[in-house]
DSSP file (Angstrom, degrees, kcal/mol; ACC not computed):
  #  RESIDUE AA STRUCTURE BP1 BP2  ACC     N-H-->O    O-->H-N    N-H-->O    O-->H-N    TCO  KAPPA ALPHA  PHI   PSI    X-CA   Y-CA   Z-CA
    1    1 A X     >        0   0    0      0, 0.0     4,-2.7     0, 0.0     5,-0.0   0.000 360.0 360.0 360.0 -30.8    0.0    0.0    0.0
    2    2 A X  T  4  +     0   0    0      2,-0.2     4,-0.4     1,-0.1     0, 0.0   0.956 360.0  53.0 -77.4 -70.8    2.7    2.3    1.2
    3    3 A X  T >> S+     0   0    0      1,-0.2     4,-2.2     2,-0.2     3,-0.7   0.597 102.3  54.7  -6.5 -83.1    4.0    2.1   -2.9
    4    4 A X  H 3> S+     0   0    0      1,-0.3     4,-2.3     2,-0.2     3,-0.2   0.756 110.8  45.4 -42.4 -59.1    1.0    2.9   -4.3
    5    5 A X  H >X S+     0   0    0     -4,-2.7     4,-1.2     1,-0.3     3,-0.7   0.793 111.3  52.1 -40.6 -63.3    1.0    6.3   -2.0
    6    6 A X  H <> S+     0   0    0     -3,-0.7     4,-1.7    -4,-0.4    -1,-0.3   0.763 114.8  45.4 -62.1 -30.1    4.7    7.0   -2.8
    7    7 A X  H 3X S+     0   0    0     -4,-2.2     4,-5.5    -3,-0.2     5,-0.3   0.965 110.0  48.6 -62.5 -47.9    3.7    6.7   -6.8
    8    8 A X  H XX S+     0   0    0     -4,-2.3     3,-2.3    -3,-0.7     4,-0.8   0.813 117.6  46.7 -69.5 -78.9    0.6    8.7   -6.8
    9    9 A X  H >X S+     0   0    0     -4,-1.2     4,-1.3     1,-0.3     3,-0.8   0.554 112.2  45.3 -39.0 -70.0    2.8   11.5   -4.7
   10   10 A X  H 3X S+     0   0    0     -4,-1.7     4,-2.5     1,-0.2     5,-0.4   0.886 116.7  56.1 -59.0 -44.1    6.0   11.3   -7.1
   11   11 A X  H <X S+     0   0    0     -4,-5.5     4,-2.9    -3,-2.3     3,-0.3   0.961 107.6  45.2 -33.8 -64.4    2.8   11.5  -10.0
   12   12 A X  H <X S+     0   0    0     -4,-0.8     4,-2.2    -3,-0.8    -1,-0.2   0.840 109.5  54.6 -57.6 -34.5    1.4   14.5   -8.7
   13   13 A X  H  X S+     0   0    0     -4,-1.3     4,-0.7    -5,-0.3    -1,-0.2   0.660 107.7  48.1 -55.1 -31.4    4.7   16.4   -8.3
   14   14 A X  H  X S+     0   0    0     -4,-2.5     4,-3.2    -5,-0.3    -1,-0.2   0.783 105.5  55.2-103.2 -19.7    5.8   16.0  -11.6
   15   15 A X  H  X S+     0   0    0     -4,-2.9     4,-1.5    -5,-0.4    -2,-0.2   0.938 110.2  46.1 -67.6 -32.2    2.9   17.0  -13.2
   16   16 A X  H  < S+     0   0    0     -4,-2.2     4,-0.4    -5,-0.2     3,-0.2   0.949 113.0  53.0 -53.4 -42.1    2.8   20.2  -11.3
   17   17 A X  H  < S+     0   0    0     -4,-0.7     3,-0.4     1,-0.2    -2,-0.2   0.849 115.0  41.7 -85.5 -51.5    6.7   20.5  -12.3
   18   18 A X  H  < S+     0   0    0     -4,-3.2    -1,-0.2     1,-0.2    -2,-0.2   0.798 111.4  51.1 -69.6 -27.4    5.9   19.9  -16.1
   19   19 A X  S  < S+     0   0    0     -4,-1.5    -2,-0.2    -3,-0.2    -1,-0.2   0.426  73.5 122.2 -67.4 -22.1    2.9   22.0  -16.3
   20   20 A X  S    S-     0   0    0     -4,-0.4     2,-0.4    -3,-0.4    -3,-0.0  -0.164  75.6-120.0 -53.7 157.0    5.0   25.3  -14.5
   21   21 A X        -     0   0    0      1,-0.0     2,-0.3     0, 0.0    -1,-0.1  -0.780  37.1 -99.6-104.2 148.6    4.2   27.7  -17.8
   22   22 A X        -     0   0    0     -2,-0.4     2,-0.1    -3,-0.1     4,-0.0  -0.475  32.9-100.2 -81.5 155.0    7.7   28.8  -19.2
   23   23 A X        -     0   0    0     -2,-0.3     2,-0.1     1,-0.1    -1,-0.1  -0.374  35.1-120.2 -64.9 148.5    9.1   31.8  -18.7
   24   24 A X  S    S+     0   0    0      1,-0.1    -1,-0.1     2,-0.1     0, 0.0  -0.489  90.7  27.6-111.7 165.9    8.8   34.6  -21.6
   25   25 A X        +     0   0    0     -2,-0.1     4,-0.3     1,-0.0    -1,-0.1   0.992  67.8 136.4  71.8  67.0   12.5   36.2  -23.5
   26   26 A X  S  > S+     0   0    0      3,-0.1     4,-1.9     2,-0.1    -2,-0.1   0.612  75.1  41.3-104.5 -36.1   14.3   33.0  -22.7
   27   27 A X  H  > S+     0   0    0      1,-0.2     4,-1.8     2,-0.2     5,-0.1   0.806 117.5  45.6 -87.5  -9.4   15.8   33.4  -26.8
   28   28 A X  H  > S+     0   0    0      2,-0.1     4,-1.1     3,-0.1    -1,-0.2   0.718 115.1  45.6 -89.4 -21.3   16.3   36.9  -26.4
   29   29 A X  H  > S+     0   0    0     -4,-0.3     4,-2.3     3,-0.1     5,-0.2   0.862 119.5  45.7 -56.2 -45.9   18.0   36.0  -22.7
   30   30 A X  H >X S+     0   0    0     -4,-1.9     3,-0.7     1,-0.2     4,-0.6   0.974 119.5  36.7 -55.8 -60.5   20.1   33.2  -24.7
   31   31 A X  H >X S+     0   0    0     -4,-1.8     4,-1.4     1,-0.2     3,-0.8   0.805 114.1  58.1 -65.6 -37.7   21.1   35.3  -27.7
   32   32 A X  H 3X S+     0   0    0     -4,-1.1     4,-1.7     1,-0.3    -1,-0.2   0.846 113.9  42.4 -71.0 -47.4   21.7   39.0  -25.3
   33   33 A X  H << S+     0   0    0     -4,-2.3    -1,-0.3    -3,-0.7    -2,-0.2   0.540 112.1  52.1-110.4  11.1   24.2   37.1  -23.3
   34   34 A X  H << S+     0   0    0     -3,-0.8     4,-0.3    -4,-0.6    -2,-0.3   0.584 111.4  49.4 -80.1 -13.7   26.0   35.3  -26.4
   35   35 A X  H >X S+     0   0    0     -4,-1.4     3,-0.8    -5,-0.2     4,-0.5   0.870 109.1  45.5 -93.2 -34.2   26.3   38.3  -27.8
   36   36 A X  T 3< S+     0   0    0     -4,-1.7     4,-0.3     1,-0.2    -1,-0.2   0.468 109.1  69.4 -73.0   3.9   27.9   40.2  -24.5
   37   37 A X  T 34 S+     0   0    0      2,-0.1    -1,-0.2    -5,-0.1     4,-0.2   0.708 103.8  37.2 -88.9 -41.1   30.2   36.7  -24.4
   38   38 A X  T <4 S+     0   0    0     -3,-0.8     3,-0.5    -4,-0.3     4,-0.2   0.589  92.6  78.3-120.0 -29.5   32.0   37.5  -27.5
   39   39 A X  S >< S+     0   0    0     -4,-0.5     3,-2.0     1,-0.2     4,-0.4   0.809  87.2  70.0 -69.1 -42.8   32.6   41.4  -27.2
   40   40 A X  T >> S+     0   0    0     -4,-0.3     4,-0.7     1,-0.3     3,-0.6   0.836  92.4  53.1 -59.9 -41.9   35.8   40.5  -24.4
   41   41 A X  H 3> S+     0   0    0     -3,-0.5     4,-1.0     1,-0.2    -1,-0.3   0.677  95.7  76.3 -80.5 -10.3   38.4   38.9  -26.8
   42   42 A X  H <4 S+     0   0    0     -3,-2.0     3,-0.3    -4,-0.2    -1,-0.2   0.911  95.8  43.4 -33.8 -66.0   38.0   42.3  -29.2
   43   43 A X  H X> S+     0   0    0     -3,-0.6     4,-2.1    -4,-0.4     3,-1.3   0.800 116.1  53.4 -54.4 -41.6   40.2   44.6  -26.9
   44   44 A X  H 3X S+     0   0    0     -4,-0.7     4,-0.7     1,-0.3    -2,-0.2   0.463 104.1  52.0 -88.3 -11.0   42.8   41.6  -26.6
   45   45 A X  H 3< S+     0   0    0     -4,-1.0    -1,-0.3    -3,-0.3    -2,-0.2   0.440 113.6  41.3-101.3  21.6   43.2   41.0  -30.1
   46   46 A X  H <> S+     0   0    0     -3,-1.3     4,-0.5     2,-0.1    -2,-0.2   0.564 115.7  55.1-125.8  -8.8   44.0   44.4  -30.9
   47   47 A X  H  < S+     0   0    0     -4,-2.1     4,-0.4     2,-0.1     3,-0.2   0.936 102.4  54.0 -15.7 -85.5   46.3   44.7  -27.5
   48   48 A X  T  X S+     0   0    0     -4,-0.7     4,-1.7     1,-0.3     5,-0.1   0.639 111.6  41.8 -66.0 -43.7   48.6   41.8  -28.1
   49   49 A X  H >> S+     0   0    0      2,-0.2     4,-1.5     3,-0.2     3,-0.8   0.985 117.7  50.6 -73.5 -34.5   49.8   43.0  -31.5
   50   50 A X  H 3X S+     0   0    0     -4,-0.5     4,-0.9     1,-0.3    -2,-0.2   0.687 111.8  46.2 -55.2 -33.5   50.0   46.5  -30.2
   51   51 A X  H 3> S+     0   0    0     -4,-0.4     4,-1.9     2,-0.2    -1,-0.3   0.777 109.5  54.8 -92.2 -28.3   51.9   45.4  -27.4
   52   52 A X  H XX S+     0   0    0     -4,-1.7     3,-2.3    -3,-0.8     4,-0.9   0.948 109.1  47.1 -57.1 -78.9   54.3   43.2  -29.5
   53   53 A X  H 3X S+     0   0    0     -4,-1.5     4,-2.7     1,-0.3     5,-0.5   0.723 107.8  55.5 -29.2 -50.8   55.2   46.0  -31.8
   54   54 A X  H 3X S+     0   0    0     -4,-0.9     4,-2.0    -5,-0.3    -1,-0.3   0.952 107.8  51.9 -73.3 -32.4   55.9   48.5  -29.0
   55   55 A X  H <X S+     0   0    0     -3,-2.3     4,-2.5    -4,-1.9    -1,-0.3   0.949 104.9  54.6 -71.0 -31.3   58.1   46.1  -27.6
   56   56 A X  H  X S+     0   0    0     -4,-0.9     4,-2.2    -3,-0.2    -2,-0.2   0.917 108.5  48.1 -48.7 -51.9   60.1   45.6  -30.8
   57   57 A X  H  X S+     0   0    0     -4,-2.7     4,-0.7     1,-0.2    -1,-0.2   0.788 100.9  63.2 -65.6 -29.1   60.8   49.0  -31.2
   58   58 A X  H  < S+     0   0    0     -4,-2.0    -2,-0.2    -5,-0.5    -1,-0.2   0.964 111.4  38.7 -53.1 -54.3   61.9   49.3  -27.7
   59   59 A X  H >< S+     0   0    0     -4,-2.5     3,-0.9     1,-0.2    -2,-0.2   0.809 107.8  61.9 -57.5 -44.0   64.9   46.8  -28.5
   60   60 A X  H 3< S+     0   0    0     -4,-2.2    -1,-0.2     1,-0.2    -2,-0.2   0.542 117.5  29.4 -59.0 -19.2   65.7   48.0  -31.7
   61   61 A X  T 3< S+     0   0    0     -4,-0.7     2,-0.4    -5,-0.2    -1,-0.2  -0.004  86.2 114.5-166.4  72.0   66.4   51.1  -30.4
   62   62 A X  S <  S-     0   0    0     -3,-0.9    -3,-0.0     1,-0.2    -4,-0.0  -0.821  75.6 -64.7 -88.2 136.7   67.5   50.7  -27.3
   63   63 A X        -     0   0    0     -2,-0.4     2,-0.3     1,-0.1    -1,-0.2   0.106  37.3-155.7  14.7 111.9   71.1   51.6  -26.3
   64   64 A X        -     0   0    0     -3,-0.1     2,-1.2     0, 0.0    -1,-0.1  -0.777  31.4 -99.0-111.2 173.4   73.8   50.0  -27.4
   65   65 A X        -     0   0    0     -2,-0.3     3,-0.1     1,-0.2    -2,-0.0  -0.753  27.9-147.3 -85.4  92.9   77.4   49.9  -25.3
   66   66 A X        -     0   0    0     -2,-1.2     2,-0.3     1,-0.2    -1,-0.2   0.794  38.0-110.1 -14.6 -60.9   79.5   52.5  -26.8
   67   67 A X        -     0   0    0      2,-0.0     2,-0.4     3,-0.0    -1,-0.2  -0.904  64.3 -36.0 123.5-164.9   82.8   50.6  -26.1
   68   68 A X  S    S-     0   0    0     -2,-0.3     3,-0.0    -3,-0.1     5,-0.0  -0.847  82.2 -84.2-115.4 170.6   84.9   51.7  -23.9
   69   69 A X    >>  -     0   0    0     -2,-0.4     3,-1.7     3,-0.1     4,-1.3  -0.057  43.2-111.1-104.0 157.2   85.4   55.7  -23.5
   70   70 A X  T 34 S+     0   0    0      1,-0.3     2,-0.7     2,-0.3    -3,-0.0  -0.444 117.3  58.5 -58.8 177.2   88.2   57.7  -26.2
   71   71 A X  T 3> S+     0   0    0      1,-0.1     4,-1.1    -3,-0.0    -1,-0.3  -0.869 117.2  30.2 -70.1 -56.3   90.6   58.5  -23.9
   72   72 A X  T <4 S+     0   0    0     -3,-1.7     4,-0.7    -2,-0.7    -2,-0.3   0.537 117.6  62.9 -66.4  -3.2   91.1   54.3  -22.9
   73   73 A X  T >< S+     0   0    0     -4,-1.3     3,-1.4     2,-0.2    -3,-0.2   0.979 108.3  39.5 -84.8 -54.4   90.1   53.9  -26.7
   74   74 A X  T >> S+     0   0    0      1,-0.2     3,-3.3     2,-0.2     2,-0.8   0.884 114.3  54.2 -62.7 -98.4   93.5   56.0  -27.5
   75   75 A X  H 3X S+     0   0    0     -4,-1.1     4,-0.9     1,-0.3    -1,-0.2   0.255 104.4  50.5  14.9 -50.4   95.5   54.3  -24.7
   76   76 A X  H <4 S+     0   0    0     -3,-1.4    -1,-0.3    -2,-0.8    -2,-0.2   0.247 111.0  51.5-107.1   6.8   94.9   50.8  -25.9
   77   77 A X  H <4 S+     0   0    0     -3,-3.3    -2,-0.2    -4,-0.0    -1,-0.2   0.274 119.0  40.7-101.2  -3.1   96.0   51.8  -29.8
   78   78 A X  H  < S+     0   0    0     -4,-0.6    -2,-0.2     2,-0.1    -3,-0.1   0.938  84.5  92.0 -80.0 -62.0   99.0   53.2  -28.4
   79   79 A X  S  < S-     0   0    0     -4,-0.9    -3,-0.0     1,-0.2    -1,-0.0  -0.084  83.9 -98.6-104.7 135.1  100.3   51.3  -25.9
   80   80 A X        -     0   0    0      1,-0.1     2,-0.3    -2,-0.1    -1,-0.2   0.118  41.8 -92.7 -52.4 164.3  103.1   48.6  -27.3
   81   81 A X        -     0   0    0     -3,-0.1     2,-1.0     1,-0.0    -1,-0.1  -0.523  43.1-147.3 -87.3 136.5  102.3   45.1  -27.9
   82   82 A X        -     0   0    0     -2,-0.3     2,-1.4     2,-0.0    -1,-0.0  -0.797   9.9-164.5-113.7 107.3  103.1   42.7  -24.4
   83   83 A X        -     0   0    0     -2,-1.0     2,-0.9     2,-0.0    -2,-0.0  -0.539   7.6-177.9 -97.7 100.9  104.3   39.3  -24.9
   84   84 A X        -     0   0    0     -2,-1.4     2,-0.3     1,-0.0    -2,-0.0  -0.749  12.0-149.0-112.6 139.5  104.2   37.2  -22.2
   85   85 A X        -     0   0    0     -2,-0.9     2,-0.2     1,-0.1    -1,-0.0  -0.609  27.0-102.0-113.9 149.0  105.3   33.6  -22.3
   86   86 A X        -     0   0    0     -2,-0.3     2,-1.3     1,-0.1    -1,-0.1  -0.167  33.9-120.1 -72.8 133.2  104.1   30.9  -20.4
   87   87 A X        -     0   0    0     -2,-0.2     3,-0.1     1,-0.1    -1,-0.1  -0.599  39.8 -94.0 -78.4 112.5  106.0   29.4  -16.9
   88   88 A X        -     0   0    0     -2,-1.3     2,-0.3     1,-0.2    -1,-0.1   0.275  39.3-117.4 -28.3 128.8  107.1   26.1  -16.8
   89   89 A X        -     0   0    0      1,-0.1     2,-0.3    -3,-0.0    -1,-0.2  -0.656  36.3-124.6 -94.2 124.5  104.5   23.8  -15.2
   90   90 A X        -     0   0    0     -2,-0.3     2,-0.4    -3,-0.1    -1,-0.1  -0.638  16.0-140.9 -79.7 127.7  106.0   22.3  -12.1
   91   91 A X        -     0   0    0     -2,-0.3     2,-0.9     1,-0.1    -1,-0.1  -0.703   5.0-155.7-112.2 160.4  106.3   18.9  -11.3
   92   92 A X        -     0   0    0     -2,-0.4    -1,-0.1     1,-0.0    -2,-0.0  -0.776   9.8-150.2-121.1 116.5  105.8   17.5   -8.3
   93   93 A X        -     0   0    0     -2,-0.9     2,-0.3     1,-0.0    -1,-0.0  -0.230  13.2-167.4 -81.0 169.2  107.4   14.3   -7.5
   94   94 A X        -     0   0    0      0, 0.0     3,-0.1     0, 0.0     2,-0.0  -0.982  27.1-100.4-150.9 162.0  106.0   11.8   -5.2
   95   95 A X        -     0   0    0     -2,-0.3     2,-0.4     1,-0.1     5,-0.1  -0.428  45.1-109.7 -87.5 156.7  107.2    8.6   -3.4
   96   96 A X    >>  -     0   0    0      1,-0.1     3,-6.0    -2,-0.0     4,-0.5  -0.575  37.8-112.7 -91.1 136.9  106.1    5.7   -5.1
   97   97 A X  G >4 S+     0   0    0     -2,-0.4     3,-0.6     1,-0.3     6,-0.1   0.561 108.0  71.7 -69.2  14.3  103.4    4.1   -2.8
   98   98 A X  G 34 S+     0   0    0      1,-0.2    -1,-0.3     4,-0.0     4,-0.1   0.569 102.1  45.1 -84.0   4.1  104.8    1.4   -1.8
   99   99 A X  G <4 S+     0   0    0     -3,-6.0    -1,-0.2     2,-0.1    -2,-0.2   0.321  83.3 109.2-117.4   6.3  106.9    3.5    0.3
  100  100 A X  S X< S-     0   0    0     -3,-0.6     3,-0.5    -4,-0.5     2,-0.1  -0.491  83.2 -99.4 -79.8 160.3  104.2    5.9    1.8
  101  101 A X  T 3  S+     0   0    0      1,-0.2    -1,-0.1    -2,-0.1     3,-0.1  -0.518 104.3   7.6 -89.5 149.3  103.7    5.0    5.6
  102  102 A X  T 3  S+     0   0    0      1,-0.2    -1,-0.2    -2,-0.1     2,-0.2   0.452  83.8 142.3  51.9   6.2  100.8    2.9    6.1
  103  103 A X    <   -     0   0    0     -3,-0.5     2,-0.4    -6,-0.1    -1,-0.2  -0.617  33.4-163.1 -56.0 125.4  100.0    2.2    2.5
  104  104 A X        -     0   0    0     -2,-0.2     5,-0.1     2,-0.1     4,-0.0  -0.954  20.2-137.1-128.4 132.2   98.8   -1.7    2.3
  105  105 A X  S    S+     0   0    0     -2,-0.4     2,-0.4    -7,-0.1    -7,-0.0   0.542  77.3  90.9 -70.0  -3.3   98.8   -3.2   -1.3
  106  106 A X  S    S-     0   0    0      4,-0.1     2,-0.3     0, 0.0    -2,-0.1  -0.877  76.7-115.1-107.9 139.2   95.3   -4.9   -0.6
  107  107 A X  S    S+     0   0    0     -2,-0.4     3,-0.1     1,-0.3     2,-0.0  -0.726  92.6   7.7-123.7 149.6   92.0   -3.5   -1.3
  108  108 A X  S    S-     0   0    0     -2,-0.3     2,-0.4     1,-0.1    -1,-0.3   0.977 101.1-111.3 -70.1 167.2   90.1   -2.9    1.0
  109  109 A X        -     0   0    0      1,-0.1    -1,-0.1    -5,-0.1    -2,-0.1  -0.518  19.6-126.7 -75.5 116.2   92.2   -3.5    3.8
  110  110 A X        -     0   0    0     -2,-0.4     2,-0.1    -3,-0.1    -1,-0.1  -0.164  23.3-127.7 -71.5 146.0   91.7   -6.3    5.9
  111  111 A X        -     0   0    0      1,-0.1     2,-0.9     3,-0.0     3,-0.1  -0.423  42.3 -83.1-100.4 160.4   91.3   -5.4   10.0
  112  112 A X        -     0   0    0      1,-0.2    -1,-0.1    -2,-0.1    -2,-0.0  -0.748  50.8 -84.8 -19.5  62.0   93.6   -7.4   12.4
  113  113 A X        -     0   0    0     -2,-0.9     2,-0.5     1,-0.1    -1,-0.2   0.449  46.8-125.5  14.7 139.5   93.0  -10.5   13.7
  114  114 A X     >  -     0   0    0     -3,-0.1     4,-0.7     1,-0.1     3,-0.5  -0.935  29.1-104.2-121.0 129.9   90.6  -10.3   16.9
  115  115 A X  H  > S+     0   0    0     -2,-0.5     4,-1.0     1,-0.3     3,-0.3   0.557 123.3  48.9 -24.5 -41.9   91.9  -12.1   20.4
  116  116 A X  H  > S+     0   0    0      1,-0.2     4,-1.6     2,-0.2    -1,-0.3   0.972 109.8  53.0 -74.0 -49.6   89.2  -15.2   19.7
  117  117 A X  H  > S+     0   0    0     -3,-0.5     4,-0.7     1,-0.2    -2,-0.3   0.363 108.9  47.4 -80.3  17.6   90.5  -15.6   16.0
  118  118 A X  H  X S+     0   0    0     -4,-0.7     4,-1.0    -3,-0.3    -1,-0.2   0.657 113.7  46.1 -84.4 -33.6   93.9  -15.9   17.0
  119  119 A X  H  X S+     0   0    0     -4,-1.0     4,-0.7    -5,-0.3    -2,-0.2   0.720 104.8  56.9 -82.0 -12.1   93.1  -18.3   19.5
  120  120 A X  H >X S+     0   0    0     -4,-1.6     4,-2.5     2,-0.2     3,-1.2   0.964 116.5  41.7 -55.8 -68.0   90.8  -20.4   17.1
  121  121 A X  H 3< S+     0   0    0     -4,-0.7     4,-0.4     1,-0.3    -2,-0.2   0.492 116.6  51.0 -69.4   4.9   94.5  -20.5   14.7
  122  122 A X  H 3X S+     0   0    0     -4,-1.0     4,-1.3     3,-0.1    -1,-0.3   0.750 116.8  37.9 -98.3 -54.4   96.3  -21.1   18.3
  123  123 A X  H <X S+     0   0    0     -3,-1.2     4,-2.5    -4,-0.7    -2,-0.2   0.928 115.1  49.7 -70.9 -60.9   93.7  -24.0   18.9
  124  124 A X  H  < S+     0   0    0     -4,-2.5     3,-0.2     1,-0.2    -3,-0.2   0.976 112.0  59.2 -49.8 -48.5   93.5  -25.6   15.0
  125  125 A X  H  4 S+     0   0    0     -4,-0.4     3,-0.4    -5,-0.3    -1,-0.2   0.942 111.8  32.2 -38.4 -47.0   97.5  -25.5   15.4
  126  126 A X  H  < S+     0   0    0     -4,-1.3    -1,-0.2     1,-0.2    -2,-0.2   0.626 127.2  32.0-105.0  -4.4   97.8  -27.6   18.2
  127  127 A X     X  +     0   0    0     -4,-2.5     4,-2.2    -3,-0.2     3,-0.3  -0.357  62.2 163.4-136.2  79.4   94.9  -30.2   18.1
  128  128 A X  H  > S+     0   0    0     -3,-0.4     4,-2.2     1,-0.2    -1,-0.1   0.849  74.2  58.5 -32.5 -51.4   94.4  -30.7   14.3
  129  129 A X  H  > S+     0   0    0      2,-0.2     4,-1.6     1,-0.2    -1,-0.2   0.951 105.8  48.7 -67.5 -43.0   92.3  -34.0   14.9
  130  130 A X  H  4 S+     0   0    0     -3,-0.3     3,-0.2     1,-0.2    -2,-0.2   0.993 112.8  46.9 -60.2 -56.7   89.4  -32.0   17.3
  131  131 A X  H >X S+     0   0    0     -4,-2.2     4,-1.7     2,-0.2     3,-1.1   0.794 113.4  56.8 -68.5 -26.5   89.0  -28.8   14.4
  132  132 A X  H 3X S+     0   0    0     -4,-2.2     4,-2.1     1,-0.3     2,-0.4   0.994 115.4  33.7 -25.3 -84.2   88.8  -32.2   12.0
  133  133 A X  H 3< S+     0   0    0     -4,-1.6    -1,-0.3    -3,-0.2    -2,-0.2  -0.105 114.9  56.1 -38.7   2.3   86.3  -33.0   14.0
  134  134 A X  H X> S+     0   0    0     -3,-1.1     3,-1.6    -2,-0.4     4,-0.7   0.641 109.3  51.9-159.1 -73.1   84.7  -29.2   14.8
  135  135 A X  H >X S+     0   0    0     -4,-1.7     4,-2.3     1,-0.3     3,-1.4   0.814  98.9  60.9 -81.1 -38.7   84.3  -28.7   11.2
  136  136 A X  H 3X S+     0   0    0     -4,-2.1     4,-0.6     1,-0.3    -1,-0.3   0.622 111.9  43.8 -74.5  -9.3   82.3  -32.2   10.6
  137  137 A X  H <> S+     0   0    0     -3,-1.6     4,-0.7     2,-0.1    -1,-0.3   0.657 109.0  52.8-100.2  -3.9   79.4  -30.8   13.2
  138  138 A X  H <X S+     0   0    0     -3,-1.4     4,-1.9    -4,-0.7    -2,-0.2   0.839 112.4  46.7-107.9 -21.4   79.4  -27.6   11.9
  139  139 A X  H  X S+     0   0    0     -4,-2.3     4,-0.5     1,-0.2    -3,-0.1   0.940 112.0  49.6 -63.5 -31.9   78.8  -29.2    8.3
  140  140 A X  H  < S+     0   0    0     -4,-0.6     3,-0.3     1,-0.2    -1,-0.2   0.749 107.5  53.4 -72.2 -18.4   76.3  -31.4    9.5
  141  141 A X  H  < S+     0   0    0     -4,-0.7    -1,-0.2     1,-0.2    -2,-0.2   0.693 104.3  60.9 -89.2  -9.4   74.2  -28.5   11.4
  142  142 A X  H  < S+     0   0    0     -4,-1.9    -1,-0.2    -5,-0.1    -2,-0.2   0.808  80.6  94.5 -80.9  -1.2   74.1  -26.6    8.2
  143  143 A X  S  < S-     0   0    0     -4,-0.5    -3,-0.0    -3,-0.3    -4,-0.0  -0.511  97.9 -81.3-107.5 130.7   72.5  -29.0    6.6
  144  144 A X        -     0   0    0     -2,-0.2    -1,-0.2     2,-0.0     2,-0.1   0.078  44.5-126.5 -56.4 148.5   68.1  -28.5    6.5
  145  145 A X        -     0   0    0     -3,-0.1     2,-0.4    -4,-0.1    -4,-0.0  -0.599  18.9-144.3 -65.6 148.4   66.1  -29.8   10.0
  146  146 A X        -     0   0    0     -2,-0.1     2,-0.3     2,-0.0    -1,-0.0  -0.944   8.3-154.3-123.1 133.8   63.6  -32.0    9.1
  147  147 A X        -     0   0    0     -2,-0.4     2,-0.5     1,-0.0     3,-0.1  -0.654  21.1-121.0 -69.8 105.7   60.4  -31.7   11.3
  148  148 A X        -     0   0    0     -2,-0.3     3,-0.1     1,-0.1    -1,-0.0  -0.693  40.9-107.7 -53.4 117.7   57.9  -35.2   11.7
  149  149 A X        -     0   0    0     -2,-0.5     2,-0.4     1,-0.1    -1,-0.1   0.247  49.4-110.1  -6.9 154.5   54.7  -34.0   10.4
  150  150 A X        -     0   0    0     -3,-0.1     2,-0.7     2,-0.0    -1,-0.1  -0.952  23.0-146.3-117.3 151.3   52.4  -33.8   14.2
  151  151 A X        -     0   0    0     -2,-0.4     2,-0.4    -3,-0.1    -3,-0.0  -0.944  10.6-165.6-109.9 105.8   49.9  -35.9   14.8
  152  152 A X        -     0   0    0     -2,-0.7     2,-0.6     1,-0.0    -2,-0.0  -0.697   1.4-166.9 -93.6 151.6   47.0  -34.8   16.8
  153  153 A X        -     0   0    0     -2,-0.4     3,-0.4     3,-0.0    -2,-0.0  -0.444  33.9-114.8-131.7  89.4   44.7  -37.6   18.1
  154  154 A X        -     0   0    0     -2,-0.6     2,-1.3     1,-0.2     0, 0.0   0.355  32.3 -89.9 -22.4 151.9   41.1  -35.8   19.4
  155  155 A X        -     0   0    0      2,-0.0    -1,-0.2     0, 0.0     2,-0.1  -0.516  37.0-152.2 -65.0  85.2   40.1  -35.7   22.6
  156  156 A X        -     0   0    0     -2,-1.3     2,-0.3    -3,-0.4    -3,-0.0  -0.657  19.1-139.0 -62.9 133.7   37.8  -38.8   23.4
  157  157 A X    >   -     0   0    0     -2,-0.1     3,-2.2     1,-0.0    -1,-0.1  -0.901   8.0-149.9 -57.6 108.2   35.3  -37.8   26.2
  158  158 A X  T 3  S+     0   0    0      1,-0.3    -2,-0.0    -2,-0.3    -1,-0.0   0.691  90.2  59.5 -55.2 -31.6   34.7  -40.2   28.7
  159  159 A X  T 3         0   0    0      1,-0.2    -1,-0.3    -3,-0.0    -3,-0.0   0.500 360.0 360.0 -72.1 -10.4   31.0  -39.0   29.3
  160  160 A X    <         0   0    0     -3,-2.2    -1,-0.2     0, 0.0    -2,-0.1   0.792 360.0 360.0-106.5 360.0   29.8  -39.5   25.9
C-alpha cells in the first residue's frame, strides 16, 4: 500500500513540475548574453599585436654599449704590444706508494685478527684432529632440519 502512495505523490509532483508555464524572453536572454560573451576577446586581439610591436621597437632602439670611452680607446692603440710567455709547469714528484707509511697493497684492507680468532689458529694448530672434527658438526648442522609432520589424536570424552 505504502508504494501505491509513494507513486501517486511522485505523480502529482511531476505533473505540477511539467505544467509550471515557461518563462517569456528565454531566446532573447540566450542570444543577449551570447552576444555580451564575445565582445571581451576584441580589446585583446587588438592589445597583443599592439603590445608586440611596441616592444620591438623598444629593443631595436634601445642603447647599445659605446665601447669603452676615447681617452682608454687612445691608450689601448698606443700602448706597445706585451708578450708574455708561459712558466714552466712544475712537477711534483712523489714517493712511489709502496713506500708511503701505512700504504697496504690490498683493497680494501683487511682489519687485524681479533683475540678469539687468533686463539681459534692457536687452537686448530695444536689439536688438528678435534677442528677435523669441529668442522664435521658444523657441516652437518648446516644442513636443513627436518620436522615429523604432528599428529594430533582428538580428545575422546569419557562422558559420551
Amino acid at each position: 500500500m505504502q508504494g501505491d502512495d509513494l507513486d501517486r505523490l511522485l505523480d502529482a509532483a511531476l505533473t505540477d513540475y511539467v505544467d509550471a508555464p515557461e518563462r517569456p524572453g528565454l531566446e532573447q536572454r540566450v542570444l543577449r548574453r551570447a552576444r555580451e560573451g564575445r565582445r571581451w576577446w576584441i580589446p585583446v586581439a587588438w592589445l597583443a599585436p599592439a603590445l608586440a610591436g611596441a616592444l620591438c621597437v623598444a629593443f631595436l632602439w634601445a642603447p647599445r654599449d659605446p665601447g669603452p670611452p676615447a681617452a682608454l680607446r687612445a691608450r689601448i692603440e698606443t700602448a706597445p704590444a706585451v708578450v708574455r710567455v708561459a712558466a714552466r709547469p712544475v712537477v711534483r714528484r712523489v714517493a712511489p706508494r709502496a713506500n708511503r707509511p701505512g700504504w697496504r697493497p690490498v683493497f680494501p684492507t683487511p682489519d687485524p685478527l681479533s683475540d678469539g680468532e687468533r686463539a681459534l689458529l692457536r687452537f686448530a694448530a695444536a689439536h688438528p684432529d678435534q677442528m677435523a672434527a669441529l668442522a664435521e658438526d658444523m657441516r652437518r648442522t648446516s644442513e636443513p632440519v627436518r620436522i615429523e609432520p604432528l599428529r594430533i589424536e582428538p580428545i575422546s570424552g569419557g562422558s559420551e
